[in-house]
C-alpha positions in Angstrom: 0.0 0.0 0.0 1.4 3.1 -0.9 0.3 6.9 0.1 1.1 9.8 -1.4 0.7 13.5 -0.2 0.9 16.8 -1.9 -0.3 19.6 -2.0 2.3 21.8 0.8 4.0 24.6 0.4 4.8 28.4 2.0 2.4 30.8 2.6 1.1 33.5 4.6 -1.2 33.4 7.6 -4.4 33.7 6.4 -4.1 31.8 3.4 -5.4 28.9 2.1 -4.1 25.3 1.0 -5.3 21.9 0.0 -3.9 19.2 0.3 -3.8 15.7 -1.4 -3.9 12.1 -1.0 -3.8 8.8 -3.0 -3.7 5.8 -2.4 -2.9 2.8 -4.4 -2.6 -0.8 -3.3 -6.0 -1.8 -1.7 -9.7 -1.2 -1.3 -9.6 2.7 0.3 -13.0 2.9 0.1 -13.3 0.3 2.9 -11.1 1.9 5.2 -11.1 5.3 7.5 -8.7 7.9 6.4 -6.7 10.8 8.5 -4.2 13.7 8.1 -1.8 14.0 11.2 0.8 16.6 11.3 4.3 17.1 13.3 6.0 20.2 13.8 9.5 20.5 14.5 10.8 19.4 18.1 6.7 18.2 18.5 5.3 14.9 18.5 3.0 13.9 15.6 -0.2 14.8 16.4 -3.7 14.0 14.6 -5.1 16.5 12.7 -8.3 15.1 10.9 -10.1 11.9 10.3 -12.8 10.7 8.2 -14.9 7.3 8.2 -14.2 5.3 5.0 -17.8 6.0 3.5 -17.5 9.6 4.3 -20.1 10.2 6.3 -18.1 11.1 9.7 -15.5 13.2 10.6 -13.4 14.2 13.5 -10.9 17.0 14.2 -8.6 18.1 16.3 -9.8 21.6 18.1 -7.2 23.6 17.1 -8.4 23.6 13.1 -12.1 22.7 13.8 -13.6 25.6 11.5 -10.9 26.2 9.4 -9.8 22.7 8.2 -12.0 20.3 6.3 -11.5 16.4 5.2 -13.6 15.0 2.4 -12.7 12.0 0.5 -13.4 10.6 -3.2 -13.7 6.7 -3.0 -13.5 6.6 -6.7 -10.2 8.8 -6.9 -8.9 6.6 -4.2 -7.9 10.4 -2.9 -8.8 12.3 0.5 -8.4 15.7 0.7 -7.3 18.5 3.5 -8.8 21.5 3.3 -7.4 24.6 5.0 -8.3 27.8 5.4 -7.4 30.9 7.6 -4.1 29.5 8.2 -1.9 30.3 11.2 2.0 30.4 11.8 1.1 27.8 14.4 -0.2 25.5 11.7 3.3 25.1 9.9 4.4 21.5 9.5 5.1 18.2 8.1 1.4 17.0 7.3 0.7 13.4 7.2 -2.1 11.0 5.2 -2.5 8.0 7.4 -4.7 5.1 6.2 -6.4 3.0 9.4 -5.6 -1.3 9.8 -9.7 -1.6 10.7 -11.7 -2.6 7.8 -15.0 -0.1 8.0 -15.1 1.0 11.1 -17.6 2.5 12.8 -15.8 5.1 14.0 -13.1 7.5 13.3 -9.6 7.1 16.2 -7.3 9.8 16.4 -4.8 7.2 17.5 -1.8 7.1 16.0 -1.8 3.2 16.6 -4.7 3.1 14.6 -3.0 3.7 11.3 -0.9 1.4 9.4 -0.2 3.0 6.6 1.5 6.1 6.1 2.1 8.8 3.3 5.9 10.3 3.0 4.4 13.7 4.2 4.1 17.3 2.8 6.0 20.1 4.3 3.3 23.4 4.8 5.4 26.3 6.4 2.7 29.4 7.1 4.7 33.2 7.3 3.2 35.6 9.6 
């Protein structure tokens, strides 16, 4: 299984981004997906989660208004959304893909997820 991010980049607070995920190498539809992020000297920490038919979400309180997950099962793709972004916000962003086969709920567990994306660097300027 294979994950790949993009999407990052340098902007300024305020701005926008969005950022991308695909997956190859099994059924994403059947599975819950989720963006984690790690800043530098700061433990990876989840950002935002989504069930693997789309119809929950979860996030993390510092981006709740500002950040939006959706996901395309056909595109094999889930998407990051963010908006109003903050100097506080810069970091390595992470697609995560979780072991469970259609859970009925969405972790913010690192544990949770087996699969991992390489990661896409988003550095916000005040």
């Amino acid at each position: 299984v294979q994950l790949q991010a993009s999407g990052g980049g340098l902007v300024q607070a305020g701005d926008s981004l969005r950022l991308s995920c695909t997956a190859s190498g099994r059924a994403f539809g059947n599975y819950a997906m989720a963006w984690f992020r790690q800043a530098p000297g700061k433990e990876r920490e989840f950002v935002a989660g989504i069930k693997w038919n789309g119809d929950a979400s979860q996030y993390t309180d510092s981006v709740k208004g500002r950040f939006t997950i959706s996901r395309d099962n056909a595109k094999d793709t889930v998407f990051l959304q963010m908006n109003s972004l903050k100097p506080e916000d810069t970091a390595v962003y992470y697609c995560a893909g979780d072991k469970q086969t259609r859970a009925t709920y969405v972790s913010a567990a690192k544990y949770r997820y087996q699969y991992w994306g390489q990661g896409t660097l988003v550095t916000v300027s005040s």
